[in-house]
C-alpha positions in Angstrom: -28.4 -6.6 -5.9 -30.5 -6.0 -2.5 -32.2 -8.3 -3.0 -29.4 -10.8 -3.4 -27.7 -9.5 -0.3 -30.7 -10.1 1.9 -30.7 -13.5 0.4 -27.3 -14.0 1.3 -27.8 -12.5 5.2 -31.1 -15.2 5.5 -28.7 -18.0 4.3 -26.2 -16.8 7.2 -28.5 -16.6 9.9 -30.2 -20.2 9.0 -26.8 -21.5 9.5 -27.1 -20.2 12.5 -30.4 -21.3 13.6 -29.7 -24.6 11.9 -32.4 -24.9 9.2 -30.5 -26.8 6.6 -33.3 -27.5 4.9 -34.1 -24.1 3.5 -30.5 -23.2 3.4 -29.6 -26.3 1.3 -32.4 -25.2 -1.0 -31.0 -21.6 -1.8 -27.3 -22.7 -1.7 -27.4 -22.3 -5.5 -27.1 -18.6 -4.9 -23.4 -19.2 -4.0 -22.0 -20.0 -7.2 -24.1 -17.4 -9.0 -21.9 -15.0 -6.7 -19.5 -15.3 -8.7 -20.0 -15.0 -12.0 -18.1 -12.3 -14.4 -21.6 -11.0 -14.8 -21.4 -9.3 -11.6 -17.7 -8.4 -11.6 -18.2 -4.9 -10.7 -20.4 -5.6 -7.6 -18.5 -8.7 -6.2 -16.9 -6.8 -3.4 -20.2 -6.9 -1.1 -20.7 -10.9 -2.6 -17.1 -11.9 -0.8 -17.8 -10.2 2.0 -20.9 -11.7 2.3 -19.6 -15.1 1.1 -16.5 -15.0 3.6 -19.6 -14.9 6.5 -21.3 -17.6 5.2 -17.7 -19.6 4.9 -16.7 -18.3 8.8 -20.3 -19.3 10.0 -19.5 -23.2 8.5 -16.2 -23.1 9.5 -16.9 -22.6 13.2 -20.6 -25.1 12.7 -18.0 -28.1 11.9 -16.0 -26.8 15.0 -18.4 -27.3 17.1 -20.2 -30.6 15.4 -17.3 -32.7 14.9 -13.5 -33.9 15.5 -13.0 -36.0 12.4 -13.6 -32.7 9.8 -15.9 -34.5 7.8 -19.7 -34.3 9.6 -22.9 -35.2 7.4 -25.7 -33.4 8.9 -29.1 -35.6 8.6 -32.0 -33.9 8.1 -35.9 -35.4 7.4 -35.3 -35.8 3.9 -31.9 -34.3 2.4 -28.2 -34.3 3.7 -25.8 -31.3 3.5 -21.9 -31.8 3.6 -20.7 -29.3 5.7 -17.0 -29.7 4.9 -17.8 -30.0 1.0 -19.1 -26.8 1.1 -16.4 -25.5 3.1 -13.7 -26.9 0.2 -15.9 -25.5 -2.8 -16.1 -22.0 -0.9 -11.7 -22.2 -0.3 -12.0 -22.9 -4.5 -14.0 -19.8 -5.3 -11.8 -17.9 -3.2 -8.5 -19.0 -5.0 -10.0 -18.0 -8.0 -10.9 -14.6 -7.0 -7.0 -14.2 -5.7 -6.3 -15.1 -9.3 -8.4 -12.8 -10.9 -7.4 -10.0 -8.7 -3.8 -10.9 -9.9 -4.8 -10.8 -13.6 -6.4 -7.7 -12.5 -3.2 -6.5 -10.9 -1.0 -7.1 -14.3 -3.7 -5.5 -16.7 -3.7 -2.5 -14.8 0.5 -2.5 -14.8 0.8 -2.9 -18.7 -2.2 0.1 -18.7 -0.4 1.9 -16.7 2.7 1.3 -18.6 0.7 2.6 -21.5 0.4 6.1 -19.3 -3.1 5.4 -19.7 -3.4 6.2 -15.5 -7.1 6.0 -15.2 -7.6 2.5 -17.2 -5.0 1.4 -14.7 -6.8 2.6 -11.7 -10.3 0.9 -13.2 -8.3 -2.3 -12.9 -7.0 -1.6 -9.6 -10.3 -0.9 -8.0 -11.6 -4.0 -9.5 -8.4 -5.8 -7.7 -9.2 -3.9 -4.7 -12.9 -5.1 -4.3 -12.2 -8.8 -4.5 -9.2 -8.2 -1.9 -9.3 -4.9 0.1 -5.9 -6.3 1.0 -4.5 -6.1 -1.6 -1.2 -3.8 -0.8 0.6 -4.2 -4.8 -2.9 -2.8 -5.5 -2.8 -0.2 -3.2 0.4 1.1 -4.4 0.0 1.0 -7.7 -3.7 2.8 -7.6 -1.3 5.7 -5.7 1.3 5.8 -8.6 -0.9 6.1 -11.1 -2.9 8.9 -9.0 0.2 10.3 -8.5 1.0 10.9 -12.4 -2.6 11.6 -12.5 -1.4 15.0 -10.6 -3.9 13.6 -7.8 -1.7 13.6 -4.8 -3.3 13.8 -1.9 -5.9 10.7 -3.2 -2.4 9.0 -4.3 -1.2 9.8 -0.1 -4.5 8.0 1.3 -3.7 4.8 -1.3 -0.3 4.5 -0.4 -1.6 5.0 3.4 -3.6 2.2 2.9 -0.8 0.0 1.3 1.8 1.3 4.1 -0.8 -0.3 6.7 -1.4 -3.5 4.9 2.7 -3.7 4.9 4.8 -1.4 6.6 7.6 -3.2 4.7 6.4 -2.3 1.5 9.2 -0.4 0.1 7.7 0.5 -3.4 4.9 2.1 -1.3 6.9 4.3 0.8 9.2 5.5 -2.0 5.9 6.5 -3.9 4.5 8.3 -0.9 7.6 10.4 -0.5 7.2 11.3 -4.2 3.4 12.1 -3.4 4.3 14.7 -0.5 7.3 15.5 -2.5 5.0 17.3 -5.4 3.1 18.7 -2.9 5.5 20.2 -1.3 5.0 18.9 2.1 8.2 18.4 3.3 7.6 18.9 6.5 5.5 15.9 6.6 7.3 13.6 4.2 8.5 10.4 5.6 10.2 9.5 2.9 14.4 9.7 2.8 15.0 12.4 -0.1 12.3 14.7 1.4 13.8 14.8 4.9 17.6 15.5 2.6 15.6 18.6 0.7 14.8 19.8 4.3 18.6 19.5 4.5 17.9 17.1 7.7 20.9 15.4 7.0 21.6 13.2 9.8 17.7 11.9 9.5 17.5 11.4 6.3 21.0 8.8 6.4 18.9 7.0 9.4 15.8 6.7 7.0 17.9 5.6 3.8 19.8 2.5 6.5 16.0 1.5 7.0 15.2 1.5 3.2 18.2 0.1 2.4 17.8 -2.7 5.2 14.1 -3.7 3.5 15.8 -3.2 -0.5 19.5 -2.3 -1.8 18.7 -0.1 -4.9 21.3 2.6 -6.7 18.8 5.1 -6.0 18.7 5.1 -2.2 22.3 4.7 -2.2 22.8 7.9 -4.1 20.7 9.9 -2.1 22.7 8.5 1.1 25.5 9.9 -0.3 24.1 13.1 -1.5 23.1 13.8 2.5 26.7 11.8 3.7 28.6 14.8 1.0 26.1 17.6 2.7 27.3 16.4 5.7 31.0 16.9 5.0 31.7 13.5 5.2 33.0 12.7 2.0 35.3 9.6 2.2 31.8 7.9 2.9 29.9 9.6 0.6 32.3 8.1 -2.0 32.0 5.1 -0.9 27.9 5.3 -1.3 28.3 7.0 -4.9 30.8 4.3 -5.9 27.9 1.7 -4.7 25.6 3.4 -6.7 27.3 3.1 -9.5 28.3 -0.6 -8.9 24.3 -1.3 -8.5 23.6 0.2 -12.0 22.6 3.8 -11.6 21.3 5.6 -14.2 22.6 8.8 -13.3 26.3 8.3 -13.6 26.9 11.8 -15.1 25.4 13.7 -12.2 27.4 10.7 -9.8 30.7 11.6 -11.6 30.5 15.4 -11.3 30.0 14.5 -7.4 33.1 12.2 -7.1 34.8 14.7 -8.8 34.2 17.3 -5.6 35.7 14.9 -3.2 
């Protein structure tokens, strides 16, 4: 595996240097990059392989207007933009396969069988580190795991990828929620157990801006009836309801209070 990545770095910097010759001889190694054989280590190939792609990108920059430049050299030619369009392929295909990746480890997970999921996940996560559905669900399934603080840096990561990844910050809040730090929850229904009332409407109207669910419009109400204002906590328990909450006995003991 070394061995292959020094390979890979000496292909990079003869790109560079412009000795096609030798790199057109070794360009084999690209394809074997990505065969299943080496699933488990294909993290360090892509980011290897996106170098390579970045260093060809910028030589046909620099070479040519037209986008397609045939380098000559004494005895053998090397398309420059051909390479470029097989290295876009390989890197479709690995989104794909961190997809399949991504739906193997749900239906695992579905299965509760948590660290199977997470295998898959990881396996997601080293073809795309950016992968933020995988980020999440690593964190959910660390979270039932009992693993919460692991499950916080996941969803962390997924949060940074896309702040607007709602799934991601409802599973955080349930993270710091079973660890009981309140105090450091971001999450809407952590800042209502802190009985932080007025905050914790101001973070459901940002959750609910990003995703309508009956959940978050329950637990606006909960803080709205908390609050004393009931004629609007009605209206959010009504909503609920509407939305298809599954807790319409607890919903209908509430409305019954106002």
């Amino acid at each position: 595996m070394e061995q292959d990545n020094t390979i890979l770095d000496q292909m990079k910097q003869q790109l560079q240097k412009k000795d096609y010759l030798t790199f057109k001889s070794q360009i084999n190694i690209i394809k074997r990059y990505y065969s299943k054989e080496k699933e488990n280590q294909i993290q360090k190939q892509i980011i290897q392989l996106n170098n390579i792609l970045e260093t060809l990108k910028n030589m046909v920059i620099e070479l040519t207007k037209n986008g397609d430049y045939i380098i000559n050299g004494d005895q053998n030619q090397i398309n420059i933009q051909q390479i470029i369009v097989e290295s876009e392929d390989k890197k479709q295909q690995n989104i794909k396969e961190a997809e399949r990746l991504l739906n193997e480890g749900v239906a695992l997970n579905n299965l509760n069988k948590y660290q199977d999921a997470i295998e898959c996940y990881d396996k997601a996560i080293s073809i795309n580190p950016k992968y933020d559905k995988a980020w999440s669900n690593k964190g959910d399934a660390l979270n039932n795991l009992n693993k919460y603080q692991d499950a916080i840096e996941c969803l962390d990561k997924a949060i940074s990828i896309n702040p607007k990844f709602d799934s991601a910050w409802n599973n955080k809040g349930s993270a710091l929620n079973n660890l009981n730090k309140y105090q450091d929850a971001i999450e809407c229904f952590a800042l209502h157990k802190l009985q932080k009332y007025t905050d914790a409407i101001s973070c459901y109207d940002q959750a609910l801006s990003i995703n309508i669910n009956p959940l978050r419009l329950q637990r606006k109400a909960d803080s709205l009836f908390e609050l004393g204002k009931k004629s609007e906590a009605k209206q959010f328990y009504l909503a609920s309801l509407e939305k298809g909450s599954n807790d319409k006995i607890y919903i209908q003991k509430q409305l019954s209070k106002l």
